[in-house]
Structures are given as structure tokens and as C-alpha cells.
GUVEXLUM-932329 format. One line per 5 residues: their letters; for each residue x, y, z of N, C-alpha, C. Coordinates in steps of 0.2 Angstrom, whole numbers. Example, Ala and Ser with C-alpha at 12.3 -4.5 7.8 and 13.67 -1.06 7.14 Angstrom:
AS) 66,-28,39,62,-22,39,66,-16,39  64,-11,35,68,-5,36,64,0,39
END
This chain:
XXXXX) -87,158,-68,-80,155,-69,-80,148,-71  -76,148,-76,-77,140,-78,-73,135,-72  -74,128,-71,-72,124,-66,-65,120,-70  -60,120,-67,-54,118,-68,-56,109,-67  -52,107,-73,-54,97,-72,-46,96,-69
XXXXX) -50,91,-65,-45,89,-61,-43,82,-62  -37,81,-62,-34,72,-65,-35,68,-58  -34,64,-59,-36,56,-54,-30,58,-50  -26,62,-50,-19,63,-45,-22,67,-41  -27,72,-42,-27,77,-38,-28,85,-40
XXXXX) -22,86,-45,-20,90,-46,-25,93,-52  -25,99,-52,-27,102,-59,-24,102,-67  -26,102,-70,-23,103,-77,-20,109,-79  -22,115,-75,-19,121,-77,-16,122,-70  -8,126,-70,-7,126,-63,0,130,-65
XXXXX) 1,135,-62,7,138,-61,12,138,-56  10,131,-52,15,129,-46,20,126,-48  25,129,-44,33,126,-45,34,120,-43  34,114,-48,34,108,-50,37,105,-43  46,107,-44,49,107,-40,47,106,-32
XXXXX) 44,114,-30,43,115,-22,38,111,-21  34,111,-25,26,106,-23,29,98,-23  35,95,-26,38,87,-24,39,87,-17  44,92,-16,47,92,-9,45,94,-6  41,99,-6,33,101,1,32,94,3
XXXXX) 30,90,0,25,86,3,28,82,11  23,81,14,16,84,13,11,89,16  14,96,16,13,99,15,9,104,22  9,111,23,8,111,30,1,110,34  2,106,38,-3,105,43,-6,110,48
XXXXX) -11,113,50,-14,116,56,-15,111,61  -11,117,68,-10,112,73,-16,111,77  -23,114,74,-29,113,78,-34,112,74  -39,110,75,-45,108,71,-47,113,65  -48,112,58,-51,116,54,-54,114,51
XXXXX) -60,118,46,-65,117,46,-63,119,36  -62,115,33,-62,114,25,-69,116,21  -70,123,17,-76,121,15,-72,123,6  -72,120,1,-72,122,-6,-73,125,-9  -77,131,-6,-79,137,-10,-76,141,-7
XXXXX) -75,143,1,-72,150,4,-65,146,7  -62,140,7,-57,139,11,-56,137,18  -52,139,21,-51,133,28,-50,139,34  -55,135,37,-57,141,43,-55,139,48  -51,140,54,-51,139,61,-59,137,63
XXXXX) -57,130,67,-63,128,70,-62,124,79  -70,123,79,-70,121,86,-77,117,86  -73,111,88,-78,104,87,-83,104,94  -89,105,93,-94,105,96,-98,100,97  -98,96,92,-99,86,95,-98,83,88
XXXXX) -99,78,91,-95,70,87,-100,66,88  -106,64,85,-113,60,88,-111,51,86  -114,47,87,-113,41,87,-115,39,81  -110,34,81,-111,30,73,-116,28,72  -117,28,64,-125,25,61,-120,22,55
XXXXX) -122,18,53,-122,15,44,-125,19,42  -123,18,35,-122,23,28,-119,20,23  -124,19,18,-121,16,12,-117,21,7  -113,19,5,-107,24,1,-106,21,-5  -107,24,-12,-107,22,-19,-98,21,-18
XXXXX) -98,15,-22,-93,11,-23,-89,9,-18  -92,8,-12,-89,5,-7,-93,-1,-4  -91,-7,-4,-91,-14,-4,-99,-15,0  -98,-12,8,-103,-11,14,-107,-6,16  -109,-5,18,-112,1,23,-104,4,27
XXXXX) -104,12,28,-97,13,32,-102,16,41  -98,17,44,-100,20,50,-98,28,49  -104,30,50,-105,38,47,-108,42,55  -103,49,57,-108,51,62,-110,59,59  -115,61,63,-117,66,62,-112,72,68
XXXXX) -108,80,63,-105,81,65,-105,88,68  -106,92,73,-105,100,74,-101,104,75  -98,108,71,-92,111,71,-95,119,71  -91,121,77,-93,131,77,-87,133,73  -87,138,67,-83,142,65,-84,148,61
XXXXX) -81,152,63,-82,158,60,-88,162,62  -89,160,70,-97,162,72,-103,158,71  -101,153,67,-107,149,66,-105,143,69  -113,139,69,-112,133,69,-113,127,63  -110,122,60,-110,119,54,-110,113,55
XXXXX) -116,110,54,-118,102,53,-115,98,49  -111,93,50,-111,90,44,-114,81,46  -119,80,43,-121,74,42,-120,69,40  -119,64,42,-115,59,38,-109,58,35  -106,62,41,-98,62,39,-95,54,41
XXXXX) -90,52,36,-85,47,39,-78,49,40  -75,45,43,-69,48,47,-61,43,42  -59,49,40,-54,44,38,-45,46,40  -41,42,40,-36,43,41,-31,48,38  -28,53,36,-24,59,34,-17,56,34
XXXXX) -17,51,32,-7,47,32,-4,54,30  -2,58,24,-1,61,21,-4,68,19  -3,69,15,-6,77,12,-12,78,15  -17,71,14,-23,75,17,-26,79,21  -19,80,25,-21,83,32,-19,90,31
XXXXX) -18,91,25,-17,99,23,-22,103,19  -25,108,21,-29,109,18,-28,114,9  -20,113,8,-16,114,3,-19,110,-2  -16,105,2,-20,99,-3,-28,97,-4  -30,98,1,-40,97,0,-37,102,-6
XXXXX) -39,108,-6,-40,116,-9,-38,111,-17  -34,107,-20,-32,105,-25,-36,102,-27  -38,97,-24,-41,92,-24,-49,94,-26  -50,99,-21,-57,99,-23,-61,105,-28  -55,108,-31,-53,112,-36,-62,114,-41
XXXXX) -62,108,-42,-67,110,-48,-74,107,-45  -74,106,-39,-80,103,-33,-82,111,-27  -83,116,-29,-82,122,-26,-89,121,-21  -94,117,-25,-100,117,-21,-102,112,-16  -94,107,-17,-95,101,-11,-98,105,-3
XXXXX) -99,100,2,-100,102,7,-94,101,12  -93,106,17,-86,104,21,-84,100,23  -77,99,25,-74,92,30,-71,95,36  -70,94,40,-67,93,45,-61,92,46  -55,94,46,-49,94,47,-46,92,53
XXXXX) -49,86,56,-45,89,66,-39,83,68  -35,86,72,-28,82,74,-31,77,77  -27,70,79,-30,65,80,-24,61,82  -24,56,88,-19,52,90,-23,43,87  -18,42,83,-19,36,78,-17,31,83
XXXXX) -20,25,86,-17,17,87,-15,14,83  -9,8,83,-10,5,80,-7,3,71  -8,12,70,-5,12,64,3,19,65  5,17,60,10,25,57,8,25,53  11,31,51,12,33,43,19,33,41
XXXXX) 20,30,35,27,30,33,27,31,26  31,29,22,30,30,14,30,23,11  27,27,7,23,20,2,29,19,-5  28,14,-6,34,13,-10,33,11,-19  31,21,-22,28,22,-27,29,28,-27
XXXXX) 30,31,-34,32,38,-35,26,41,-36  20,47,-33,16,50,-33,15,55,-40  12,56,-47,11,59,-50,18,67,-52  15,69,-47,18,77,-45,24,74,-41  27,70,-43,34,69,-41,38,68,-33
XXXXX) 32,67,-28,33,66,-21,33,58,-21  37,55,-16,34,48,-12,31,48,-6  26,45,-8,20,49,-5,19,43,2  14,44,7,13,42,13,8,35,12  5,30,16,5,25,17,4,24,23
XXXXX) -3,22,26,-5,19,34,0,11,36  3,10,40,8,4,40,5,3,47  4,-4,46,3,-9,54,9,-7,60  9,-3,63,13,-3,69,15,-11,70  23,-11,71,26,-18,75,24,-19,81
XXXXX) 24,-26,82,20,-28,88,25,-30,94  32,-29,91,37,-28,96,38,-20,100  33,-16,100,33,-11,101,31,-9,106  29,-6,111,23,-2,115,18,-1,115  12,1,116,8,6,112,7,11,109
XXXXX) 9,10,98,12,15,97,6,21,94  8,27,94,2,32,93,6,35,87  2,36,84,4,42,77,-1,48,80  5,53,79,-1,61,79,-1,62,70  -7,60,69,-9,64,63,-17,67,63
XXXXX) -19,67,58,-26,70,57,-32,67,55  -38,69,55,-44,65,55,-48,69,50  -49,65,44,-54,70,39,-60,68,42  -66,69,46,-73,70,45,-76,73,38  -78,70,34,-78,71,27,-87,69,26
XXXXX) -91,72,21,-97,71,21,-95,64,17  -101,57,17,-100,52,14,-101,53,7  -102,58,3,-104,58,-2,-98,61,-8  -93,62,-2,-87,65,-7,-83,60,-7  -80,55,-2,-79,50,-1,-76,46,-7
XXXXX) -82,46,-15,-79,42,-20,-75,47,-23  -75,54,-23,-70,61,-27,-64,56,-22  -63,57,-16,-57,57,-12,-53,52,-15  -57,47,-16,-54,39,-19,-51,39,-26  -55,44,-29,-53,44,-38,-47,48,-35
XXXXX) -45,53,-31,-37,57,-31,-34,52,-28  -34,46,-24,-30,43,-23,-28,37,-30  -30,37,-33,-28,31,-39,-29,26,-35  -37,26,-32,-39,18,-29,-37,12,-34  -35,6,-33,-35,1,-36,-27,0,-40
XXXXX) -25,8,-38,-18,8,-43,-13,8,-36  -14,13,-32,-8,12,-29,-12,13,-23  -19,13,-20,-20,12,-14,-27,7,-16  -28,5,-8,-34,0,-7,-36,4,-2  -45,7,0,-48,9,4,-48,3,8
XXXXX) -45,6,18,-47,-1,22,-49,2,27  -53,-2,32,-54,0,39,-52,-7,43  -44,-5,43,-38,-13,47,-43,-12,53  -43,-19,56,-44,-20,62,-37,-19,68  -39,-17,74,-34,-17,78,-32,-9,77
XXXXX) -36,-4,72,-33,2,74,-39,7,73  -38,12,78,-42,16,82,-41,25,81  -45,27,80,-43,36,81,-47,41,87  -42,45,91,-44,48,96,-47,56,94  -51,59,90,-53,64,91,-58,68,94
XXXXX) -53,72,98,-58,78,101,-61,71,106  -58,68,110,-59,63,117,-64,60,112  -67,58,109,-70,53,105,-68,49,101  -67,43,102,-63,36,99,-66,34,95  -64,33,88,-68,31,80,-64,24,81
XXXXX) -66,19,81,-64,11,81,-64,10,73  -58,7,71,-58,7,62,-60,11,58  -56,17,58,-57,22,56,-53,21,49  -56,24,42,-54,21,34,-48,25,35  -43,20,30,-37,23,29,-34,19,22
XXXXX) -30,25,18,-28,21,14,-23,18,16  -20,13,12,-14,7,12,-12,6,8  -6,6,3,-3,6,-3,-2,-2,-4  -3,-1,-11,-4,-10,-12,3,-11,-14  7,-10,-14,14,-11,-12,17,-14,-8
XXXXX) 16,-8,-2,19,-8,4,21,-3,4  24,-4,10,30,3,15,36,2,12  37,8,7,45,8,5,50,7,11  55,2,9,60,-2,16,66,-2,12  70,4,9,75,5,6,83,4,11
XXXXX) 79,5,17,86,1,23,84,-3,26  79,-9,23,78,-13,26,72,-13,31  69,-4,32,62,-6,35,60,1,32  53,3,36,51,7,33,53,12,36  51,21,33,54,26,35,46,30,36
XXXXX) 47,35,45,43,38,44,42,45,41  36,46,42,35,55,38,35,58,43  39,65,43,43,68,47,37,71,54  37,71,59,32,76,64,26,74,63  26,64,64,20,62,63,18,57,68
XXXXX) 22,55,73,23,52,79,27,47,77  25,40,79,27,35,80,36,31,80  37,36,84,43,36,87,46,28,92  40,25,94,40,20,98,43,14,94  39,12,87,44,9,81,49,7,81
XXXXX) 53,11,82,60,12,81,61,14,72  57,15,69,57,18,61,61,24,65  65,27,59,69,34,59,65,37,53  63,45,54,61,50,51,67,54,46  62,53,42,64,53,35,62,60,29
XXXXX) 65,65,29,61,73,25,62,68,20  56,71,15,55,71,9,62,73,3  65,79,4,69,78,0,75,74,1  77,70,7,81,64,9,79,59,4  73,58,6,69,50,3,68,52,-4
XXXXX) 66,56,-8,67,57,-14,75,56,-17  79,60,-13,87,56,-16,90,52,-14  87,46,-8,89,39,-9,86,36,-12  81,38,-17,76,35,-22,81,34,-27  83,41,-32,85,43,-37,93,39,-35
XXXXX) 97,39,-30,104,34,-26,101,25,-28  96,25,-26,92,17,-28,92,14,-33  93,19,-36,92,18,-45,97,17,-47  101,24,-43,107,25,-51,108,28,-56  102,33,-55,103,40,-56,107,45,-54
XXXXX) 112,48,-58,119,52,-57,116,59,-57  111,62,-60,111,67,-60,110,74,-56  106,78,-57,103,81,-50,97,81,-47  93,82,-41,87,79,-40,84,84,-43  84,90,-44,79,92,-48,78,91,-54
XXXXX) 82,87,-58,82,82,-65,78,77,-64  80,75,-57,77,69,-58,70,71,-56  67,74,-52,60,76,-51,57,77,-56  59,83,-62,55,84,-66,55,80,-71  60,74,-72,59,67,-76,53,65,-73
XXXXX) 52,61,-68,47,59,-65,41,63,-65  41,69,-65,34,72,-68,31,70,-71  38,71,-78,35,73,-85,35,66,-90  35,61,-85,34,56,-90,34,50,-84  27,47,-88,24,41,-82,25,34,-84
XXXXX) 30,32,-89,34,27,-91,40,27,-85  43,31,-86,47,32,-80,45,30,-73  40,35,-70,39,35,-66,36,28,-63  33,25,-67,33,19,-67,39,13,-67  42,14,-70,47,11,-69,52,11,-64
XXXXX) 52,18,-60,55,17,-55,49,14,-50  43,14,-49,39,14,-43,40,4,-44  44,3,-49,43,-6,-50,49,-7,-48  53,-3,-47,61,-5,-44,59,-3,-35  54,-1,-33,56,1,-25,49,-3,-24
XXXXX) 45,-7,-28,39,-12,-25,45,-17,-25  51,-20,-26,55,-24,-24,59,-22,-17  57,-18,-13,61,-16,-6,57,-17,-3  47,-17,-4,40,-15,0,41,-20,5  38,-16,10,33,-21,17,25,-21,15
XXXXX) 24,-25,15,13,-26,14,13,-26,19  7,-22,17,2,-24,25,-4,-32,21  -2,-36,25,-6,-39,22,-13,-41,25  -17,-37,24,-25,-33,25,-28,-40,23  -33,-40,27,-40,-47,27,-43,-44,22
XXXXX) -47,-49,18,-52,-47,14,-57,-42,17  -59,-43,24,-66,-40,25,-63,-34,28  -56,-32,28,-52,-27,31,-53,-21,24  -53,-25,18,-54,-21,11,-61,-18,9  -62,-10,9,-68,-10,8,-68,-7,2
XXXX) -66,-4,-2,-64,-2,-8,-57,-4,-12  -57,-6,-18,-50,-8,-23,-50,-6,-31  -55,-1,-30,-53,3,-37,-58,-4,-42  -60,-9,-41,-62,-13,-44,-72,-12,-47
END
């Protein structure tokens, strides 16, 4: 079977998915225990059997060396190594294995990732203030306020071989609407092993703050904030209210699909509401550059 090409979004070129369902899915469903993502057979119930200690590992197109561990995962009766995984933060879709499954569409022989839930310090996830390809506004890592407590996000943890690492970054539109970072000041708890500066993307924008701060993604912690959660099709029609557009959201959806003049257009009308995170240089390991 021929391999489907996949666009810089994610998505495939051929797709008989409901335009529509797939904006407002996002971002789409999570398993509430660890799984084991492989590209060829799909996403298997798993069970983290160790998490080894960071080594350096040089990763093409990425600034430095990243902190890579070697990883063992039982599933489906076996046991599965993955070497040289690095640990990144899942703000958004990534934490679906809907989404990998897209993604790695036309990559059927990559090696597995790791899918496990994970208590984030330090950051949320909220939306990023840009309209995503496929018609969602999509997630965004944001510095927790420091008027806050100690705040936790429950999201996910890709443990990912180092080697897909620069695929993952072409679906994110590095340079366009995210910077690969490992912030200082934020931490990931997997499976009782704490990943110190764990990568995460960060929209070079900012946090859409359409009421004046940011909004978080639905059943993703960070409660502490005082952010209020926000579903997808709310936030897609205070986008289309932002504007000024009258019509219906699903007019307005597949506008923004089907032409990226637009969707640009609007993602320049709500980079006027962003919060930056304003990341250290040495904070930046990747910029699409």
C-alpha cells in the first residue's frame, strides 16, 4: 500500500473525515492510563515498567544535545524498549492517540512512543492565539501565574524515540506558530519519576486572552490559576463574535479551513489579545529556523 503525504499540519491529503467534527473534537480523546503508540498496529494499553536516567543525545535540528532516557514498557505481553526517548509535554492533541495515528500516517515504520498521564508543574495548557489548519484553536504550554499555589496540570507525557522528534516538529508548524522549549521552572511527574524541563511547545504568540486572560483546555487541571475552562466549540465562537462574523460556526469553520488567507487573517486579529510567554534564549531549543 502506497504511504499517504502528510502536510506540515498533521493531517493527510486524502481524508474522509468530517471537517467539521474533527475542529470541534479537538483535542480529541485521551486514555486515562498509559499507552503504548506504535504506527503500524495502533495504541495498546500499557504498563510502564521503568524510566532510566537521563543521558544526552544529540537530536538533528535541535540547537543542543536533549536529555534522552532509555524506556520499558510491558504491553500486549511483551516487553518494549524504547531507547533514547525524550519526554515532551502533550498541551493539546498530542495526548491522543487520534491524533499521533494522523500524524504519523505515512511513518507506519517509525518506532513507538509512549503515551502516559503525567502531573505538569509550573505550566498549563491553554489556547494559543492562532487558528490551527483543520479549523481548531489549538493548545499552548503557558507559565502558570505566580500568584497562585502550586499549580499542577493533569496532562500527558509523550516518551517519543529522539529520532521522530524532528516529524513531530514539522506537524507542529515549528517557527510558524510554535518554538520547541524546555522553560526552566517546569517539571513532569511520570509514573513517580520526575523529568526536570521537560520539552514543550509554546506558541509564539501567546495565550489567547480574548477576556482579558487566558482560557484553559477543558479536563486539564490547573484550576489553581483562577483561568476558567473553556470547550472548544465555546472558544471557536467567541473567535468568530471577535471578529464579526454574523454567520454560522460551521460557515465559519469551513472558511477557515478552506482558505489560509483567512485563517490568517483572523490568527492576526487574536495575536492582538496574546499573553507571551516570554522564554530565555537558552529556554529555546528549536525555532523552525
Amino acid at each position: 500500500m502506497n504511504d499517504i503525504p502528510v502536510r506540515v499540519d498533521g493531517t493527510s491529503g486524502e481524508s474522509d473525515e468530517d471537517p467539521i467534527a474533527r475542529a470541534l473534537g479537538y483535542p480529541y480523546p485521551r486514555h486515562p492510563g498509559a499507552v503504548l503508540f506504535d504506527p503500524a498496529t495502533g495504541s495498546h494499553p500499557a504498563h510502564v515498567v521503568d524510566i532510566g536516567p537521563e543521558r544526552e543525545h544529540a537530536v538533528a535540528g535541535v540547537d543542543r544535545p536533549l536529555p534522552a532516557r532509555a524506556v520499558a514498557v510491558e504491553a500486549g505481553g511483551q516487553t518494549i524498549e524504547i531507547d533514547d526517548a525524550v519526554a515532551l509535554i502533550a498541551a493539546g492533541s498530542n495526548g491522543s492517540t487520534v491524533q499521533l495515528a494522523r500524524k504519523w500516517r505515512s511513518r507506519r515504520s517509525a518506532r513507538p512512543t509512549l503515551v502516559a498521564p503525567a502531573a505538569i508543574h509550573g505550566a498549563v495548557s491553554v489556547y494559543s492565539a492562532h487558528i490551527a489548519a483543520y479549523g481548531s484553536v489549538p493548545a499552548t504550554m503557558h507559565r502558570a501565574p505566580s500568584h497562585g499555589p502550586d499549580v499542577r496540570a493533569d496532562l500527558h507525557v509523550l516518551l517519543i524515540p529522539a529520532e521522530e522528534l524532528g516529524h513531530m516538529n514539522a506537524t507542529e508548524s515549528l517557527g510558524v506558530n510554535y518554538v520547541l522549549a524546555a522553560p526552566d521552572g517546569v517539571s513532569a511527574v511520570v509514573d513517580d519519576v520526575t523529568v526536570a524541563r521537560p520539552l514543550a511547545y509554546v506558541s509564539k504568540r501567546g495565550a489567547l486572552a480574548l477576556q482579558g486572560e487566558p482560557a484553559l483546555l477543558p479536563d486539564t487541571g490547573g484550576a489553581a490559576t483562577g483561568y476558567r475552562e473553556v470547550a472548544q466549540r465555546d472558544m471557536i465562537a467567541r473567535v468568530q463574535r471577535h471578529i464579526g462574523d454574523t454567520g454560522s460556526l460551521e460557515g465559519f469553520i469551513l472558511g477557515l479551513i478552506d482558505d489560509a488567507e483567512r485563517r490568517k487573517a483572523v490568527t492576526s486579529r487574536l495575536a492582538e489579545t496574546a499573553v507571551p510567554w516570554r522564554l530565555e534564549r537558552d529556554e529555546i531549543l528549536a525555532d523552525g529556523t
